[in-house]
ZALUM-478770 format. One record per residue (C-alpha): x, z, y; residue in one letter; residue number from 1. Coordinates in nm, 2 decimals, decimal comma. Layout:
<rs>
X:Z:Y:a:NUM
...
</rs>
This chain:
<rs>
12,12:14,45:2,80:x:1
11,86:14,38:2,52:x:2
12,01:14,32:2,17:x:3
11,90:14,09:1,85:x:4
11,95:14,10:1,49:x:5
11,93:13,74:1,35:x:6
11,83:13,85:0,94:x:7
11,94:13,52:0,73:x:8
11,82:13,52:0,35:x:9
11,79:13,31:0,06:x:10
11,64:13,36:-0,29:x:11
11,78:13,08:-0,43:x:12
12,10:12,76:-0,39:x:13
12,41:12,78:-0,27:x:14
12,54:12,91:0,06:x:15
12,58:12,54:0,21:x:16
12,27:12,42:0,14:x:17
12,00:12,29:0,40:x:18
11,78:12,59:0,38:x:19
12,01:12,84:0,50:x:20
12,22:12,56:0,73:x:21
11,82:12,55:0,93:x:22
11,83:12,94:0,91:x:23
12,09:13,01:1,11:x:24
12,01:12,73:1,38:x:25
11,65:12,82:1,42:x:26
11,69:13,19:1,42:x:27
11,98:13,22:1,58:x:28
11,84:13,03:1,84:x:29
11,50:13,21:1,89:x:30
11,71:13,57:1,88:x:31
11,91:13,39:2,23:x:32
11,57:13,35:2,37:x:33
11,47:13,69:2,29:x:34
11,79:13,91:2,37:x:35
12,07:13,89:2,55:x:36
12,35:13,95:2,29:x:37
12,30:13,82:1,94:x:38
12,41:13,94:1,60:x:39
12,40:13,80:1,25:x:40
12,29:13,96:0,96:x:41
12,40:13,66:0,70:x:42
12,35:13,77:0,37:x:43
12,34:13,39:0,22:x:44
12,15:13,37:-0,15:x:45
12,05:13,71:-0,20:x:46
11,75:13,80:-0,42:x:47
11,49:13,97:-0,18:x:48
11,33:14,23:-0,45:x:49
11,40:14,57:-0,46:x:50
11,42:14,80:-0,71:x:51
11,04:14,91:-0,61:x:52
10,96:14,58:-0,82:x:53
11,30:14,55:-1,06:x:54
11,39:14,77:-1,34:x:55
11,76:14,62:-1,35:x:56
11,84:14,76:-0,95:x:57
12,19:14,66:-0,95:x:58
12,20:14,39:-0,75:x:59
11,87:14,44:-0,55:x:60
11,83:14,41:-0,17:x:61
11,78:14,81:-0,14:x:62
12,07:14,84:-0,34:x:63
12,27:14,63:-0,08:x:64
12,50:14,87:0,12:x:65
12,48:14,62:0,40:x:66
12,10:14,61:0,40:x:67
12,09:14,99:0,38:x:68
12,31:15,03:0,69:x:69
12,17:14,74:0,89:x:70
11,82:14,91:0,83:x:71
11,98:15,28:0,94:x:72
12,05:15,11:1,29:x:73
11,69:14,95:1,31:x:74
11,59:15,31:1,25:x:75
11,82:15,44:1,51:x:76
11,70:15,19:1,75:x:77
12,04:15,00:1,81:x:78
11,86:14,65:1,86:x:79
11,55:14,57:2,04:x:80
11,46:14,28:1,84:x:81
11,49:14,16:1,42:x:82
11,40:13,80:1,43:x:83
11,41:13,62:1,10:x:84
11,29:13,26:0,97:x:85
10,99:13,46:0,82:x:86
10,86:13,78:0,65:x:87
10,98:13,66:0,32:x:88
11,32:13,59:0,42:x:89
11,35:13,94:0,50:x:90
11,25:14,05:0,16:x:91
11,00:14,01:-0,08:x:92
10,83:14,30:-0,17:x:93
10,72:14,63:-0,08:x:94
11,05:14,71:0,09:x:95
10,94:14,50:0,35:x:96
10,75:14,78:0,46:x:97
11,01:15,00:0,46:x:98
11,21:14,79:0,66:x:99
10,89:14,73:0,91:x:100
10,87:15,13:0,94:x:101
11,23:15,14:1,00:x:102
11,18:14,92:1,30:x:103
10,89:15,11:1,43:x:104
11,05:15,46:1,45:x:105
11,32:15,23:1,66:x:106
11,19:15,06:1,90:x:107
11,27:14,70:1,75:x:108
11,02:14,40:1,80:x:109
10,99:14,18:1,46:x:110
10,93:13,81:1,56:x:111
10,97:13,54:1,34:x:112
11,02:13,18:1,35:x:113
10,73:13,09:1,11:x:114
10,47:13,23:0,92:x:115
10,40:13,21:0,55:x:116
10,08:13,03:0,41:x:117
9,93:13,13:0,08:x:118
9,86:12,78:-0,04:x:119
10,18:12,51:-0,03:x:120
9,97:12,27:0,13:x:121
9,88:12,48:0,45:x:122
10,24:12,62:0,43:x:123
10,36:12,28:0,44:x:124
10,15:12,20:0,76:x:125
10,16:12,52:0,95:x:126
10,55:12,50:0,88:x:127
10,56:12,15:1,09:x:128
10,30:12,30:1,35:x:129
10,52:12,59:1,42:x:130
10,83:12,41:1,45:x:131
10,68:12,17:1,68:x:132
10,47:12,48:1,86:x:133
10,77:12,66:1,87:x:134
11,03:12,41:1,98:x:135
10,75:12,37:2,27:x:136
10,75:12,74:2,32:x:137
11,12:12,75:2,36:x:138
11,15:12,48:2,62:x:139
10,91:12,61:2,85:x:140
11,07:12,98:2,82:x:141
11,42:12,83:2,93:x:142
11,28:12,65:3,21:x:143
11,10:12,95:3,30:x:144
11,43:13,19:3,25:x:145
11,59:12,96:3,45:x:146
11,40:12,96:3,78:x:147
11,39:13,35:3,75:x:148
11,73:13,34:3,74:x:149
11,75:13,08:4,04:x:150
11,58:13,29:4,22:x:151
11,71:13,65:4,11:x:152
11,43:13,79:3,94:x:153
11,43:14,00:3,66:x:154
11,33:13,86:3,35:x:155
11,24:13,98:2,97:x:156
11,05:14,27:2,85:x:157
11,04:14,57:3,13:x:158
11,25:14,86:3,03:x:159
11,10:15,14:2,94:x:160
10,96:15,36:3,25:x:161
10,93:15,01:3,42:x:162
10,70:14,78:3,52:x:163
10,67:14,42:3,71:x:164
10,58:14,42:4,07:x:165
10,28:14,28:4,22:x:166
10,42:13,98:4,21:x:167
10,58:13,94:3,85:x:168
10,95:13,90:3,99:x:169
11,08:14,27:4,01:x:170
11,11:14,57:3,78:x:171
10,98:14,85:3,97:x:172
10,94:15,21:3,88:x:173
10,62:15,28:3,63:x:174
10,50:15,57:3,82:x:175
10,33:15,75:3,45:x:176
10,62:15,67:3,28:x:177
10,94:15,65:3,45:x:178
10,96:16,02:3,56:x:179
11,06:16,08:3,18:x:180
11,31:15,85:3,20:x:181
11,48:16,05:3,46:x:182
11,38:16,40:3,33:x:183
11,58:16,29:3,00:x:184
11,87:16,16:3,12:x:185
11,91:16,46:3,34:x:186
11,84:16,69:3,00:x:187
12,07:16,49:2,80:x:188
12,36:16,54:3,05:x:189
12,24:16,96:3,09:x:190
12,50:17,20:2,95:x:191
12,31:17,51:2,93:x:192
12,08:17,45:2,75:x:193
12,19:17,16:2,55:x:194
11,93:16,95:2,45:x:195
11,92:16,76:2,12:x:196
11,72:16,40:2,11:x:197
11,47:16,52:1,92:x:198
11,44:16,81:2,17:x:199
11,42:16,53:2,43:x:200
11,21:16,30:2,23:x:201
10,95:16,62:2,21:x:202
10,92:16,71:2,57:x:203
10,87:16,37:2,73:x:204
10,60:16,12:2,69:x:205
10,93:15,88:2,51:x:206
10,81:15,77:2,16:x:207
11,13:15,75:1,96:x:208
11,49:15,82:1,97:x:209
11,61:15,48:1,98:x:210
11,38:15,43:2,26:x:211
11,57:15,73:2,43:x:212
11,93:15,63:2,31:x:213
11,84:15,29:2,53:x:214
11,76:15,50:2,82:x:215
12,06:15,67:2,81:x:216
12,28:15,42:2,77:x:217
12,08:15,21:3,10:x:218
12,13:15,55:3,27:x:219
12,31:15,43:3,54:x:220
12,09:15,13:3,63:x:221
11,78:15,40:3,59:x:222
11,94:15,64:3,85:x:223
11,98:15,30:4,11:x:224
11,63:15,21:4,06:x:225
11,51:15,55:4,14:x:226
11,75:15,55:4,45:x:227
11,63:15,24:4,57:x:228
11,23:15,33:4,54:x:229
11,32:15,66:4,66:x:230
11,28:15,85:4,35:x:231
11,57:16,08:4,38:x:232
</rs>
């Protein structure tokens, strides 16, 4: 089951206001179409410098004991997506890239609702194009979700060790890949010798431990594949 992190931010107003009220609708609703269980990460009006850029750090984003433990499970690849309204809304300086780092060692996809423009003008206009593109984008995914389900195929992006059929309707076994998956499941469950992730991470072609922690945790549903395209 494939998990999102919906980031809400604001620099400035009050927790009511319009800006954030659009937030959580739009993002929210893009992190359904991404992931199958969503959660929010609501931080309301919340400056988005760190104390990379502030000399007064004590009440900066990397400061933020929420932020700091929210990032630690990007890191540890407990979501596969962080969807926010836009790269700013996440934060606004070089801490970003922490945070962007954080999410490549894990595993986690960034997509965002908009982009920012340098110039307000073409801000102003991309803004409306993406809502409209992206309101587009979002109808024709559900219809698309929905026939797939209609017709009981799989849907989303293919687990790791796994790839469509011929056909685009089934996850079938990746035949480079999904050997790992099976080698690490059966090293994480060895008792002698016990295997750390790392260990795991090392000796299979698997790029990160949060990538491995989803593994394990699918194990079941990777063992029934494997039955089923007679793999074990």
């Amino acid at each position: 089951m494939s998990k999102a992190l919906a980031w809400i931010r604001k620099s400035r107003g009050s927790d009511d206001d319009i800006g954030l009220e659009e937030q959580r609708e739009v993002v929210t609703r893009l992190a359904h179409e991404l992931a199958d269980e969503v959660e929010m990460f609501d931080l309301g009006v919340h400056t988005g410098f760190s104390s990379l850029t502030r000399d007064d750090d004590s009440d900066v984003i990397d400061q933020n004991e929420d932020v700091l433990d929210v990032v630690e499970q990007l890191r540890s690849g407990e979501y596969d997506y962080l969807v926010a309204f836009d790269d700013r809304r996440i934060c606004r300086d070089g801490y970003l890239t922490i945070i962007t780092y954080a999410c490549k060692q894990g595993d986690v996809e960034i997509s965002y609702v908009a982009d920012v423009a340098e110039d307000e003008l073409t801000h102003d206009m991309h803004r409306l194009f993406e809502r409209v593109t992206k309101q587009e984008e979002i109808r024709k995914a559900k219809s698309a979700l929905q026939r797939r389900r209609e017709n009981g195929y799989d849907e989303g992006r293919p687990k790791w060790g796994t790839t469509y059929d011929a056909d685009g309707k089934y996850l079938v076994p990746d035949p480079e890949t999904f050997p790992d998956a099976l080698t690490a499941i059966e090293m994480a469950e060895s008792d002698e010798p016990e295997y750390s992730y790392r260990d795991i991470v090392e000796r299979t072609s698997i790029e990160s431990v949060g990538t491995l922690k989803n593994i394990l945790d699918r194990r079941d549903w990777y063992r029934e594949l494997a039955i089923e395209h007679g793999k074990l």
